[in-house]
VEXDREN-2710 file (C-alpha; in Angstrom, 1 decimal):
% VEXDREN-2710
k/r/px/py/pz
1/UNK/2.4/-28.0/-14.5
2/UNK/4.0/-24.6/-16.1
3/UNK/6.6/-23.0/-14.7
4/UNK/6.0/-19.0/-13.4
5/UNK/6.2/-17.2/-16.3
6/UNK/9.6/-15.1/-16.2
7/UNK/11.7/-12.3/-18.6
8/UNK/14.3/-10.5/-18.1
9/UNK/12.6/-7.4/-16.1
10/UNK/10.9/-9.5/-13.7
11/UNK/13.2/-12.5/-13.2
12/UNK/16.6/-11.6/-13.9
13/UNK/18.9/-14.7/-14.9
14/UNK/21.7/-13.6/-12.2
15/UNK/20.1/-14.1/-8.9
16/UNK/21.0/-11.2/-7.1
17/UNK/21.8/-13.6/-4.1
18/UNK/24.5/-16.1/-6.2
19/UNK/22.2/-18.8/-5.9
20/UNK/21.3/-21.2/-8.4
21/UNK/17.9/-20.4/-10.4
22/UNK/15.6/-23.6/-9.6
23/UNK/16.5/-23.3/-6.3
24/UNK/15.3/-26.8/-5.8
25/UNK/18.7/-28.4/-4.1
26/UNK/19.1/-25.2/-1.6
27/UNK/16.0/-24.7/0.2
28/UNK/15.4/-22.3/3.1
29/UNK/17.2/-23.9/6.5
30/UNK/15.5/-25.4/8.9
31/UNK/13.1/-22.8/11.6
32/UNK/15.7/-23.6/14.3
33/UNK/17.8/-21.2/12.8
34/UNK/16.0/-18.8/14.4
35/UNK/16.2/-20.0/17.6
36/UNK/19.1/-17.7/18.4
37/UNK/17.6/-14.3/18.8
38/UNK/19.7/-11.3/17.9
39/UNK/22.6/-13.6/15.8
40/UNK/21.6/-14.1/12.5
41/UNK/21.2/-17.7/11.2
42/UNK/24.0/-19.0/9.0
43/UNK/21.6/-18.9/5.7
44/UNK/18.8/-16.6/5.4
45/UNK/15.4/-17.8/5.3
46/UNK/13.7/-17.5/1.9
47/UNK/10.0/-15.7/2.0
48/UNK/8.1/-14.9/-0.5
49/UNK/5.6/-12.1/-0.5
50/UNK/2.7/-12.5/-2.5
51/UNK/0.1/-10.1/-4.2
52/UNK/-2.7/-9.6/-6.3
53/UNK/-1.1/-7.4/-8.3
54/UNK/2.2/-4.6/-8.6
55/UNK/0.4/-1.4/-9.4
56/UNK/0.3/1.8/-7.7
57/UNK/-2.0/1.0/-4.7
58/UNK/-1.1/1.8/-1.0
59/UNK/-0.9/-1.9/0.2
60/UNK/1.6/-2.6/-3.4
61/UNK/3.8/0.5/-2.2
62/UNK/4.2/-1.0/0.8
63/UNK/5.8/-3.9/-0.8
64/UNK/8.7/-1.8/-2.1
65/UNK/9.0/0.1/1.2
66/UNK/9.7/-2.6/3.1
67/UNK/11.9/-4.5/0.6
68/UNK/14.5/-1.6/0.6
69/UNK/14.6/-1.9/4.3
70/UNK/14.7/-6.1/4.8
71/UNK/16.9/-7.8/7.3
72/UNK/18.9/-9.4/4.0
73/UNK/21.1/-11.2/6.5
74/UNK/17.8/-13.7/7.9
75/UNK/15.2/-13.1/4.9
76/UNK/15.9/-13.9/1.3
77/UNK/12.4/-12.0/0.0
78/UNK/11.3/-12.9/-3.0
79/UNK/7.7/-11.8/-4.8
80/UNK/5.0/-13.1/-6.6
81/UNK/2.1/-11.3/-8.1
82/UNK/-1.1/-12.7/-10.0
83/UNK/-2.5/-10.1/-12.5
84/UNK/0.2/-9.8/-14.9
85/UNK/-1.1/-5.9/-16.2
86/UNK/0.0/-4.4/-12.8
87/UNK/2.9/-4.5/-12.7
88/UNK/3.9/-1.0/-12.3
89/UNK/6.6/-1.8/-9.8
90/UNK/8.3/-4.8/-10.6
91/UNK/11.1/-3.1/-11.9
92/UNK/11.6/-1.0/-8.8
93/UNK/11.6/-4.5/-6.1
94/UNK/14.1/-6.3/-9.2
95/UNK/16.2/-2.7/-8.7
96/UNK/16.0/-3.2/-4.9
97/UNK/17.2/-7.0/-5.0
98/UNK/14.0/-9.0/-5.2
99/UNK/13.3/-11.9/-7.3
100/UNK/10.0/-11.4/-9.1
101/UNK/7.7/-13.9/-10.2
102/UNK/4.5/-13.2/-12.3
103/UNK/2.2/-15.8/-11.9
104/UNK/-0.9/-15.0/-14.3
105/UNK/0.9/-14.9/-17.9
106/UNK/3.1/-12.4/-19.6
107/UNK/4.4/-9.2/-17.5
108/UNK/2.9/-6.2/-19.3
109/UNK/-0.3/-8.4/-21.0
110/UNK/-3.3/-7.1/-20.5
111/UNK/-6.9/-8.8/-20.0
112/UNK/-7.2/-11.6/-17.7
113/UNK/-5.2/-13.5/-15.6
114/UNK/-4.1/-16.9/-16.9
115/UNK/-6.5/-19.2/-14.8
116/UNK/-3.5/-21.6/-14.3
117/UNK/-2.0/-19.2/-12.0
118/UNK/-2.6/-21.0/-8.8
119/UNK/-1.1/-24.3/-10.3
120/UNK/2.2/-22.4/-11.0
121/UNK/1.9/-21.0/-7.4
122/UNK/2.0/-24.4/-6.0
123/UNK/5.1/-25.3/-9.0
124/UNK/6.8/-22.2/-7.1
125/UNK/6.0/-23.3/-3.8
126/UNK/7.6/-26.9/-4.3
127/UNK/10.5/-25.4/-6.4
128/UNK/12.0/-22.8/-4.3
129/UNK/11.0/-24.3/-0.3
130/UNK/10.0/-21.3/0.9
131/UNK/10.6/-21.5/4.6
132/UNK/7.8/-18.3/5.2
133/UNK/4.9/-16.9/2.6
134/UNK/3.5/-13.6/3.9
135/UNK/0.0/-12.8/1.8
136/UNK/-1.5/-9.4/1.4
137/UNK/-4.6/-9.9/-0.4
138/UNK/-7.4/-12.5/0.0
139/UNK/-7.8/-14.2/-3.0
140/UNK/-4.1/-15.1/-3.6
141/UNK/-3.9/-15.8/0.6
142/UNK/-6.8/-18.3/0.5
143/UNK/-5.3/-20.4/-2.6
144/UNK/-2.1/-20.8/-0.7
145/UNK/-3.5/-21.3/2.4
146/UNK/-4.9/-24.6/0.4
147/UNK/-1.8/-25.5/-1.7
148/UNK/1.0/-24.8/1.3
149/UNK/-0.3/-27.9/2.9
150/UNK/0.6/-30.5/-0.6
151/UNK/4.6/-29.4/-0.8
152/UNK/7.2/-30.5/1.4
153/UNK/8.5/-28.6/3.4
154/UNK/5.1/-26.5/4.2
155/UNK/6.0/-23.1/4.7
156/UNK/5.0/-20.6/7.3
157/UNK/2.1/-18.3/6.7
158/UNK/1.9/-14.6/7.5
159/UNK/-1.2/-12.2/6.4
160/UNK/-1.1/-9.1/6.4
161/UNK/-5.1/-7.2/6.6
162/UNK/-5.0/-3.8/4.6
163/UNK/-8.6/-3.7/4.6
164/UNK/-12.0/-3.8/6.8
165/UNK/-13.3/-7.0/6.4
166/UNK/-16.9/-5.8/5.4
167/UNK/-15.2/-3.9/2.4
168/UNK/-14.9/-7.6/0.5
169/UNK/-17.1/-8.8/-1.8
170/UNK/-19.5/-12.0/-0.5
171/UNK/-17.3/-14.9/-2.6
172/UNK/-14.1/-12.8/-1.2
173/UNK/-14.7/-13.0/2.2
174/UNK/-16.7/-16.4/2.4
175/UNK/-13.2/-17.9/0.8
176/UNK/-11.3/-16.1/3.2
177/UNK/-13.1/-16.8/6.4
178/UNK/-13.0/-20.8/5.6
179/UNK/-8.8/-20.8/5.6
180/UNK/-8.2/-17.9/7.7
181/UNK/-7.3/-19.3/10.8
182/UNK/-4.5/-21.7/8.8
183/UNK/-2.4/-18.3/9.2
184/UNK/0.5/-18.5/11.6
185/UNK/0.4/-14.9/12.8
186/UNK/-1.5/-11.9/11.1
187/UNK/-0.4/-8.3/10.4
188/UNK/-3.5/-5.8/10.6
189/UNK/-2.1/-2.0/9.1
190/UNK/-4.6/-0.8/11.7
191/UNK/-6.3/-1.0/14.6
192/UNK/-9.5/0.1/13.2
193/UNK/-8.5/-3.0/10.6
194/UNK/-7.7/-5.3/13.1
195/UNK/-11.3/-5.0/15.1
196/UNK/-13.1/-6.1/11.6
197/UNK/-11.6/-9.7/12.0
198/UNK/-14.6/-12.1/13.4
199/UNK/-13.6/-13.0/16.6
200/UNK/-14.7/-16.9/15.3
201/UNK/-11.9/-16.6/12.8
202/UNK/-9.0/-15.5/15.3
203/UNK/-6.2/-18.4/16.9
204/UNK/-5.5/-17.4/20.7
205/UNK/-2.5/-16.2/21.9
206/UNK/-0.4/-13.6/20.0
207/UNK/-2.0/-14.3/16.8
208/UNK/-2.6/-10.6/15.4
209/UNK/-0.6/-7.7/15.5
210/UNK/-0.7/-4.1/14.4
211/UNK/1.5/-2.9/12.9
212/UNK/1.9/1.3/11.2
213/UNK/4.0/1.3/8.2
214/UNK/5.1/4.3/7.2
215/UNK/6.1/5.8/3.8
216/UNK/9.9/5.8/2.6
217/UNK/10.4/9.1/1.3
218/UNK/14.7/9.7/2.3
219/UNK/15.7/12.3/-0.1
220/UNK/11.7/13.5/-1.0
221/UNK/12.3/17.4/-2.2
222/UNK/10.9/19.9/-0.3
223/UNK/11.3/23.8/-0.1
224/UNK/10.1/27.0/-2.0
225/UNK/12.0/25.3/-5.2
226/UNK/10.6/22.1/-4.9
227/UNK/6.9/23.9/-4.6
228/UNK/7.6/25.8/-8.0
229/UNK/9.1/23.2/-9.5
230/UNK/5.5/20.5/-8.8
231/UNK/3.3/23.6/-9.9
232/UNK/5.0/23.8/-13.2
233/UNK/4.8/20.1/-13.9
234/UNK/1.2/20.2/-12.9
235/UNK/0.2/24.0/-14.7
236/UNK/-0.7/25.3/-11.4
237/UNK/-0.6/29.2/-11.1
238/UNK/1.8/30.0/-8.3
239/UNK/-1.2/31.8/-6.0
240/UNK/-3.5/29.2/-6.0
241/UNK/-4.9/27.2/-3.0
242/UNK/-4.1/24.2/-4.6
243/UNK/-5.9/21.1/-3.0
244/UNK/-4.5/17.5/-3.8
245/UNK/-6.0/13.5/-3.4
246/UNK/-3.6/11.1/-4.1
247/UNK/-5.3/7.2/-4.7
248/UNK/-7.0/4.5/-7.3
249/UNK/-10.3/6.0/-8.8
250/UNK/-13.0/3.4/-7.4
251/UNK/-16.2/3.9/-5.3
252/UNK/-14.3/3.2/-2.0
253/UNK/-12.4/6.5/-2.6
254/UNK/-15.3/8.3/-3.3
255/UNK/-13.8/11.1/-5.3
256/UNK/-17.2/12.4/-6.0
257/UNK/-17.6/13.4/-2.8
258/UNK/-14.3/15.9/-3.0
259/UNK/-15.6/17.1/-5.9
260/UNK/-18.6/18.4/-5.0
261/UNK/-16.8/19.5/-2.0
262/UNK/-14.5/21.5/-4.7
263/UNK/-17.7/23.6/-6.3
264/UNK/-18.7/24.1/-3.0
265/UNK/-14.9/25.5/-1.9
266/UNK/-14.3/27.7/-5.1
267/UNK/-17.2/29.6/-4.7
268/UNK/-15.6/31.0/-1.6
269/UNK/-12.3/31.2/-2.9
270/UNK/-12.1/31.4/-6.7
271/UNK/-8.4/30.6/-7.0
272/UNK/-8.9/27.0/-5.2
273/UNK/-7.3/24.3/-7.6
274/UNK/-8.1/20.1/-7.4
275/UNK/-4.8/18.0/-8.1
276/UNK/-6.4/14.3/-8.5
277/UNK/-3.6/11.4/-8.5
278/UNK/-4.4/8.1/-9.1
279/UNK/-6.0/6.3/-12.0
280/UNK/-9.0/3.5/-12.1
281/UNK/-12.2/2.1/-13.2
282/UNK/-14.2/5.4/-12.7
283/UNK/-11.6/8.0/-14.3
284/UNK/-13.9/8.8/-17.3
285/UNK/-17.3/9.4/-14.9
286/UNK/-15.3/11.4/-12.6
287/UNK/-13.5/13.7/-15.2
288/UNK/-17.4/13.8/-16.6
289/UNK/-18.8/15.1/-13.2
290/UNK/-15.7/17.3/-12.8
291/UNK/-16.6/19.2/-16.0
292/UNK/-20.1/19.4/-14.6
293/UNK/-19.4/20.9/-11.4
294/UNK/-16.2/23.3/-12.0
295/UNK/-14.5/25.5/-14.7
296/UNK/-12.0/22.7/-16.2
297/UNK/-8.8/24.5/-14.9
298/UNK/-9.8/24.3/-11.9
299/UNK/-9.6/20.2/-11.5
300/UNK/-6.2/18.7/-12.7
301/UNK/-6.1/14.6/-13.3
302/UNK/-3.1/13.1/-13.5
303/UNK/-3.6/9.8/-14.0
304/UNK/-1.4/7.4/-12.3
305/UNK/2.1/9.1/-11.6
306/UNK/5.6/7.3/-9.9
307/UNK/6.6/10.6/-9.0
308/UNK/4.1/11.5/-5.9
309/UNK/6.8/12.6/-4.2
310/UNK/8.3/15.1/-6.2
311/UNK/4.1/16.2/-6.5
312/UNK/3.2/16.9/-3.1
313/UNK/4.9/20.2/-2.3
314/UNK/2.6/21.7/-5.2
315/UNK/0.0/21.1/-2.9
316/UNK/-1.0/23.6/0.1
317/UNK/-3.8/20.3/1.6
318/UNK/-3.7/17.1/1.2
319/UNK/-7.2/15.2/1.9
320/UNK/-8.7/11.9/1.5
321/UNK/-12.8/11.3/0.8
322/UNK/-13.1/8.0/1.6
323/UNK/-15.6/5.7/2.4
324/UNK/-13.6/2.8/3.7
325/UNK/-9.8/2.7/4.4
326/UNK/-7.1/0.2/6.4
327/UNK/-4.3/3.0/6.8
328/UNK/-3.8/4.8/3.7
329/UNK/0.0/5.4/2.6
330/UNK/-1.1/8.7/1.1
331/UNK/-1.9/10.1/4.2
332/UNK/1.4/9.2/5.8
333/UNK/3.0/10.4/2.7
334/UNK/1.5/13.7/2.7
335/UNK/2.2/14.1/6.8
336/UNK/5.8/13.4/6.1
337/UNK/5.7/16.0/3.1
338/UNK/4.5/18.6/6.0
339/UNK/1.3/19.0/4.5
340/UNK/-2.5/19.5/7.2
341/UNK/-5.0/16.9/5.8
342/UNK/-8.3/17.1/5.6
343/UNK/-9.7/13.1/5.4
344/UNK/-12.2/11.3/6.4
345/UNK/-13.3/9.6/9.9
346/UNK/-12.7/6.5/8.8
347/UNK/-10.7/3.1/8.9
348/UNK/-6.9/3.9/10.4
349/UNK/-7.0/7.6/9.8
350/UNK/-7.9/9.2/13.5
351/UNK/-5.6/6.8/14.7
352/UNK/-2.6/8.9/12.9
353/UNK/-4.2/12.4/12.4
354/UNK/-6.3/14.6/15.1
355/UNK/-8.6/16.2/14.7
356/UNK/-7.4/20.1/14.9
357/UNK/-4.0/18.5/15.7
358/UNK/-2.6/17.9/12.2
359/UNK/-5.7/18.6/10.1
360/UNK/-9.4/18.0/10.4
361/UNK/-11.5/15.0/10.2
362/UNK/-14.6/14.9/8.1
363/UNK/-17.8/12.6/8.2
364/UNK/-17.4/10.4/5.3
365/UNK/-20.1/11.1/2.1
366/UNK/-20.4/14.9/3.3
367/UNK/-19.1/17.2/0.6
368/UNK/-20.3/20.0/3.0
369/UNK/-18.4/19.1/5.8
370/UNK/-15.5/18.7/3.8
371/UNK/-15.6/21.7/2.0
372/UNK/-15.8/23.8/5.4
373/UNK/-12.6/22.5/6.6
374/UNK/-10.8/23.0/3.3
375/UNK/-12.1/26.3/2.9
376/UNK/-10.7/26.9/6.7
377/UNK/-7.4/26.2/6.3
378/UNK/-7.7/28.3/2.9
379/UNK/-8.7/31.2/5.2
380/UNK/-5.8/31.1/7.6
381/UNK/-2.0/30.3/6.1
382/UNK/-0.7/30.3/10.1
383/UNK/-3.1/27.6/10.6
384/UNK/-2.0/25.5/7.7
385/UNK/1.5/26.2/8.4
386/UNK/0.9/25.1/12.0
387/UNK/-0.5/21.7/11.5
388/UNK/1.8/21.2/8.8
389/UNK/4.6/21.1/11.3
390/UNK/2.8/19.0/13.4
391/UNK/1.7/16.6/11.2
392/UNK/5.5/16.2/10.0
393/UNK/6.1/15.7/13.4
394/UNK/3.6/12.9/14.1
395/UNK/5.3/12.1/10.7
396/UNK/8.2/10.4/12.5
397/UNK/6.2/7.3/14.1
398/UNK/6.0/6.4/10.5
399/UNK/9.6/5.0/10.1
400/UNK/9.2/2.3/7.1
401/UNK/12.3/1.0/8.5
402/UNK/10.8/0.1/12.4
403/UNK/7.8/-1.2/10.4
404/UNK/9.8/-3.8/8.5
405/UNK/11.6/-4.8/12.2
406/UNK/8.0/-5.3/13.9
407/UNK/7.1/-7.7/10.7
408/UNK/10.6/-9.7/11.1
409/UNK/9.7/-9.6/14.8
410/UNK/6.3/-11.8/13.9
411/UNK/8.6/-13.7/11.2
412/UNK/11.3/-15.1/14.0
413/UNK/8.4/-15.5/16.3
414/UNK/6.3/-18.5/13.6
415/UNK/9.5/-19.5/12.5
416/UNK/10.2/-20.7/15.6
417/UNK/7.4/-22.8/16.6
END
């Protein structure tokens, strides 16, 4: 078998723990160590958290999020990712103390994924005794929901759902379905999520939880000089009603839908501006219609940016067009920014945002609908101001920090059995 491919960026030669690098003679202690609650064991437990991929998606960011704000003294995270072209933010988790492992080939390589991936997941498995491995998207979860069983000592498993099971493709979710119930616990982002998993494929008991991660956005700027400062960087005039989408460019998103709702909006109010962040497969169509349906300074693409944060005062609205979410980590970004949303009546989203309360929810696929509630808050500044304040204040359930407790809760809780 191959060993995980590793370089200096993803797999730096001094562990940040002190251990030694094949971690083969030092494997996680046994699960009684857990069976002390509130006193840490006397070595933490190693887990590794693995991916598809590291780019810029919401269920990725989340990755990060929580690493920053892991119990170091009973989890020893490490992560593993399979497509070796996303890797957008390995270097942040290596920054924030996490071992990386890239599974698929070269970090940085593009095409395909090295089809020997899932033979150097089970190398990584055996090597480094994971005592827990927490999965977050199906095709990686299935494989080591098969392998997990051939290496001694078999770790733990933990799923977390980002998505609506009807959102996966036929292979996807047949492959998933046939090893889902060999998950210890699951981790749904939603309640709207965790109704989509087939009651046939569920373990009794206290088998799923749901659990609201929240964005981690200590130190974000905010303020009239932050708000000049994004509109600058962006070319935004300083009196627009400047409209902004933060997410991957696919069919799920449905930016199509915002911009038709965007002709409909600037021809009630000329001075409306698009900010479109994200990057993806349909990029090229949806610049394409953009230039169709609206004067081209009117829409600004980005592409894919690590500086959101710094973005989102620029905007006056944030909003969401999508056709099928779990819980987006734009949206809670955008609430903790202060900003009203306008999004979509679907997935997680109406079980953060209220409708009239800190924005407006939309029918999904109704560029009509959507344009009306822009052009509403567009129309009234108190308004905007107003559920701004109260979505920043709905904002603080979102603490990335409680999120990361409530998923160490569910890792002591299989641990121990």
């Amino acid at each position: 078998m191959t060993d995980p491919v590793r370089d200096p960026l993803h797999d730096p030669p001094d562990d940040p723990t002190g251990e030694p690098g094949d971690g083969a003679a030092d494997g996680p202690p046994h699960p009684a160590a857990h069976r002390r609650p509130g006193r840490p064991p006397a070595e933490p437990t190693r887990v590794l958290w693995l991916a598809k991929g590291l780019g810029r998606g919401g269920a990725e960011q989340l990755l990060l999020n929580c690493a920053r704000h892991a119990d170091r003294s009973r989890y020893r995270i490490e992560v593993a990712y399979v497509l070796p072209w996303k890797d957008a933010l390995a270097p942040a988790l290596t920054e924030a103390g996490v071992t990386v492992h890239c599974l698929g080939g070269v970090p940085g390589t593009p095409g395909r994924a090295d089809p020997r991936w899932p033979l150097r997941l089970r190398r990584l498995l055996a090597d480094r005794r994971y005592g827990l491995v927490h999965t977050h998207m199906p095709v990686p979860a299935a494989a080591v929901r098969l392998l997990s069983p051939t290496v001694t000592p078999a770790p733990r498993l933990v799923h977390t759902e980002h998505n609506v099971w009807d959102r996966y493709r036929p292979a996807t979710r047949w492959a998933n379905a046939l090893t889902y119930r060999r998950n210890d616990a699951v981790i749904a982002v939603s309640h709207a999520v965790e109704r989509t998993i087939p009651a046939d494929r569920r373990r009794p008991g206290d088998w799923v939880s749901v659990v609201h991660h929240g964005p981690d956005l200590a130190g974000a700027p905010g303020g009239p000089a932050a708000r000049a400062a994004a509109r600058t960087e962006l070319g935004l005039p300083e009196d627009a009603f400047v409209v902004g989408t933060v997410g991957n460019l696919t069919p799920k998103k449905d930016q199509a839908t915002l911009l038709a709702a965007h002709a409909a909006l600037l021809r009630r109010h000329p001075r409306a501006r698009l900010v479109v962040i994200g990057a993806g497969p349909l990029e090229a169509r949806l610049r394409a219609r953009a230039a169709e349906l609206a004067p081209a300074d009117t829409v600004v693409f980005t592409g894919s940016r690590s500086d959101v944060p710094e973005l989102l005062p620029a905007f006056d609205v944030f909003t969401l067009s999508s056709r099928q979410e779990g819980l987006p980590v734009a949206l809670m970004e955008a609430m903790t920014s202060g900003l009203p949303a306008v999004v979509t009546r679907v997935g997680g989203m109406p079980e953060v945002l209220d409708d009239g309360g800190q924005g407006f929810l939309v029918p999904p696929g109704d560029p009509a609908a959507l344009a009306d509630a822009l052009a509403r808050l567009a129309e009234d500044p108190g308004l905007r101001a107003r559920l701004g304040a109260a979505a920043r204040e709905r904002s603080e359930r979102f603490d990335v920090a409680g999120a990361q407790r409530a998923v160490e809760a569910v890792y002591a809780r299989v641990l121990l059995r």
